[in-house]
C-alpha positions in Angstrom: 90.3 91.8 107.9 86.8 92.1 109.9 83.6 92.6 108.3 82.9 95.7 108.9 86.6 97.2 107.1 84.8 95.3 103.5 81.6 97.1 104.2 83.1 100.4 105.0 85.8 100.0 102.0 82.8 98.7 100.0 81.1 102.2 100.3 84.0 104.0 100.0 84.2 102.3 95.9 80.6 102.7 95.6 81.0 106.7 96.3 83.6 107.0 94.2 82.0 104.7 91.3 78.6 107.0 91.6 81.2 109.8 91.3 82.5 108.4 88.4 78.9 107.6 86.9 77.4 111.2 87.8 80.3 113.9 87.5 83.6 112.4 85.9 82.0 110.6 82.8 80.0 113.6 81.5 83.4 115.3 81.3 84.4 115.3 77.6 88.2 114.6 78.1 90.2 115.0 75.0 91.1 111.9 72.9 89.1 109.5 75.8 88.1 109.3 78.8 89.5 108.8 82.3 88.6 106.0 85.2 88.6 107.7 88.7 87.0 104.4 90.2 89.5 102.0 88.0 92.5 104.5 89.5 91.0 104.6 92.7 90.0 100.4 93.1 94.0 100.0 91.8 95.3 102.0 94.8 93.2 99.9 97.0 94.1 96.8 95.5 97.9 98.0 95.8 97.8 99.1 100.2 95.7 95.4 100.6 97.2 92.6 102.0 97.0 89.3 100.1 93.2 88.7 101.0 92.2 92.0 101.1 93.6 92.9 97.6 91.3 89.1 96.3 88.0 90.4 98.4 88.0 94.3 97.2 89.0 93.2 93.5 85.7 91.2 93.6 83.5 93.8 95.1 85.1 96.1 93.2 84.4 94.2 89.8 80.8 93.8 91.1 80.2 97.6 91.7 81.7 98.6 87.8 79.3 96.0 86.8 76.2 97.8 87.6 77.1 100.6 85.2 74.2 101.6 83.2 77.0 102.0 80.6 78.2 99.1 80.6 77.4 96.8 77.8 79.5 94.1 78.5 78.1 90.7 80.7 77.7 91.0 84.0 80.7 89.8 85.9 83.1 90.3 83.1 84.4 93.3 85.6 84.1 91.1 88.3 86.4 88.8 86.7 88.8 91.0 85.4 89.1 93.0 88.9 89.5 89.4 90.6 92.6 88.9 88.8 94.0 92.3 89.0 93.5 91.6 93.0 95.0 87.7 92.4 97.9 89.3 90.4 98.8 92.1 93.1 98.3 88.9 95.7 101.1 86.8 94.7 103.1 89.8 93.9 102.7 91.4 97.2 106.6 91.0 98.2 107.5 92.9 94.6 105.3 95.6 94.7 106.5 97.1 98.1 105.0 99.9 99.7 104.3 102.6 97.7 102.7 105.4 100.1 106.9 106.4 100.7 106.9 107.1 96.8 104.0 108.9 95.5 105.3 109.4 92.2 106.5 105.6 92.0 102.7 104.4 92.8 100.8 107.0 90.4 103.5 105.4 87.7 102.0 102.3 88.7 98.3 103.0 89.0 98.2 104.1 85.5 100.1 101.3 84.1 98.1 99.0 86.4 94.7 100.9 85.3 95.8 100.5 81.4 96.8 96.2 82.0 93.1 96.1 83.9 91.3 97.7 80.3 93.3 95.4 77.9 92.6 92.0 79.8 89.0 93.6 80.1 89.0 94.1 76.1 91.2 90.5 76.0 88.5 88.8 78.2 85.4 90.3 76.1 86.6 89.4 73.1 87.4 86.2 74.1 83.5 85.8 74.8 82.5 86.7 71.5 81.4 90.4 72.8 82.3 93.4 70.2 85.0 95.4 71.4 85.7 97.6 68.1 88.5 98.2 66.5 91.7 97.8 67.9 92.9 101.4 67.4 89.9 102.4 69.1 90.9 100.7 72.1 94.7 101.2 71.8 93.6 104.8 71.8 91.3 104.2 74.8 94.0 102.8 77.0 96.5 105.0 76.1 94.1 107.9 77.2 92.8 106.6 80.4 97.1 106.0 81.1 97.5 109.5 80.2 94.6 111.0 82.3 95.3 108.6 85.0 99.3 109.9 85.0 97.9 113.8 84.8 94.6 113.4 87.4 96.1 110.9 89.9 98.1 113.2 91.9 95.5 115.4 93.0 93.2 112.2 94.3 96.1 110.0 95.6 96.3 111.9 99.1 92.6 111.6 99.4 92.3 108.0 98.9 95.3 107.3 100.9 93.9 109.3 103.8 90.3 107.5 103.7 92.1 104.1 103.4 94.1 104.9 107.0 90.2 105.7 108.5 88.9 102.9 107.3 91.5 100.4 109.2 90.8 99.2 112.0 92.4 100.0 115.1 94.2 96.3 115.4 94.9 96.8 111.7 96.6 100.1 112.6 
């Protein structure tokens, strides 16, 4: 993986985080909200190879954590987006290649996305952080799985596509 594939692919997440800062989170979805940058670092995370999926769940985690909105510690996304990327790591034979089944990976974004939010709400209330109530973030999760299920499809091509430009011709 060269250096200049993590600094492309690390601006590629940081447009679609300000995306998700500016235009998708002033969207009043009903029940909750949706994650297009959780969805979106997920996808990435599932097309890496073993130390790609470890490196962009990292950056990844880094860039959520500069949310203004965020009122959780900084690095607590870091951390949680670190294992997501260790998990899909040593899982990297099972998961398979998902680009030949569209429907198969979207199943598996959202599911992914909601197991990201409860080790996130797992994580901060293991640090003594206030999470709320736990039908508050049942209904949270379910949401964001929902939206992500419904949305996903229309964004899945896209990020697919910009992945491929970002390779490299030797990782072609």
């Amino acid at each position: 993986m060269s250096r200049l594939r993590v600094f492309n692919t690390s601006i590629f997440l940081f447009i679609v985080f300000a995306i998700q800062e500016t235009m998708i989170s002033r969207i009043n979805f009903p029940i909750n909200g949706f994650s297009l940058y959780i969805a979106t670092l997920i996808v990435v995370l599932s097309l890496e190879d073993r130390t790609g999926s470890l490196v962009f769940g990292f950056i990844g985690g880094i860039i959520m954590d500069l949310s203004i909105t965020a009122d959780s510690p900084f690095g607590q996304w870091a951390l949680v987006m670190t294992l997501m990327g260790y998990l899909f790591s040593i899982n990297k034979e099972s998961i398979g290649d998902y680009t030949d089944a569209p429907i198969a990976l979207i199943g598996f974004v959202s599911f992914a996305s909601a197991f990201s939010l409860l080790v996130f709400v797992i994580i901060g209330t293991l640090l003594g952080e206030q999470m709320g109530g736990i039908y508050r973030n049942i209904s949270l999760i379910f949401a964001n799985t929902l939206w992500t299920l419904l949305i996903m499809p229309l964004f899945l091509p896209v990020i697919i596509r910009v992945r491929k430009a970002l390779l490299t011709s030797r990782e072609k």
